[in-house]
C-alpha positions in Angstrom: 30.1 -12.0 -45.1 33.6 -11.4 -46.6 34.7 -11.0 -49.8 38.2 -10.3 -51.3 39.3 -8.7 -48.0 36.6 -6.5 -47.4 33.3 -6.8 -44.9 30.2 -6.7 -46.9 27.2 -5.9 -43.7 23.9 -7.1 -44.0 21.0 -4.2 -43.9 18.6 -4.6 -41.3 14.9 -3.3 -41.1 15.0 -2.7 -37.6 14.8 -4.4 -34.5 11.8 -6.5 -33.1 12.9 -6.0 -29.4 15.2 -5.7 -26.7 15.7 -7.9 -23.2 16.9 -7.1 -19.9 17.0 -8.5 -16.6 15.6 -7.0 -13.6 15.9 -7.9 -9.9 12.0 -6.9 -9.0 9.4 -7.9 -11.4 6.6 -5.6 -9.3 8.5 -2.7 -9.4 9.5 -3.3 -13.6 5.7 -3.2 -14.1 5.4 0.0 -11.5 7.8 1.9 -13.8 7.2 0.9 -17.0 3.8 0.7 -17.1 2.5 2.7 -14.0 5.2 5.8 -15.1 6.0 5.6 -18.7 2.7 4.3 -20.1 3.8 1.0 -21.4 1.4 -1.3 -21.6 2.3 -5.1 -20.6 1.7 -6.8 -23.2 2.7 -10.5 -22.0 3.4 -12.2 -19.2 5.6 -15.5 -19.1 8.0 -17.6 -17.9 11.1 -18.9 -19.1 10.6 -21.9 -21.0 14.5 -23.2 -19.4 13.8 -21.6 -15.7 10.0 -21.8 -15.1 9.9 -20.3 -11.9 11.7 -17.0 -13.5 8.6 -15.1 -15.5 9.0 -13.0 -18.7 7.6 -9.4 -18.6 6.8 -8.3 -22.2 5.9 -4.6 -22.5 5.5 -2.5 -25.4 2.5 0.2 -27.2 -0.6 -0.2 -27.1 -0.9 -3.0 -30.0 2.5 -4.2 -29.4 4.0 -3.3 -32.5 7.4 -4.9 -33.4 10.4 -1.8 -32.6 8.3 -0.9 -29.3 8.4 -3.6 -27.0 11.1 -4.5 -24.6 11.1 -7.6 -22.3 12.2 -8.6 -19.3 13.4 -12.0 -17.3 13.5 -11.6 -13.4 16.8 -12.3 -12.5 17.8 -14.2 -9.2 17.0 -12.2 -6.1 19.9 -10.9 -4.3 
């Protein structure tokens, strides 16, 4: 928002989650469950594109701040 020629930012409280596309939707789950202990929390598809699944991994309860998803992109 701006006011008399200065930016006034808006504080935030975190952030709920990041998104990412990956190639190979096996080898995602592989790495960031099998290897860095992420537990898949969800697994979807996009609503627009439903043959393209959503990969939702995070901690253990899926707490907002640790989870980070995932749409598999188009294979090359």
């Amino acid at each position: 928002m701006k006011r008399m020629g200065m930016v006034r930012l808006q504080k935030t409280t975190g952030i709920h989650h990041i998104t990412a596309m990956v190639n190979d939707a096996q080898r995602s789950i592989d790495f960031y469950a099998g290897i860095l202990g992420l537990r898949l929390v969800k697994k979807t598809i996009n609503f627009d594109r439903p043959e393209v699944y959503h990969l939702y991994f995070g901690n253990e309860t899926g707490q907002p701040g640790s989870v980070i998803t995932f749409f598999r992109g188009q294979s090359r």
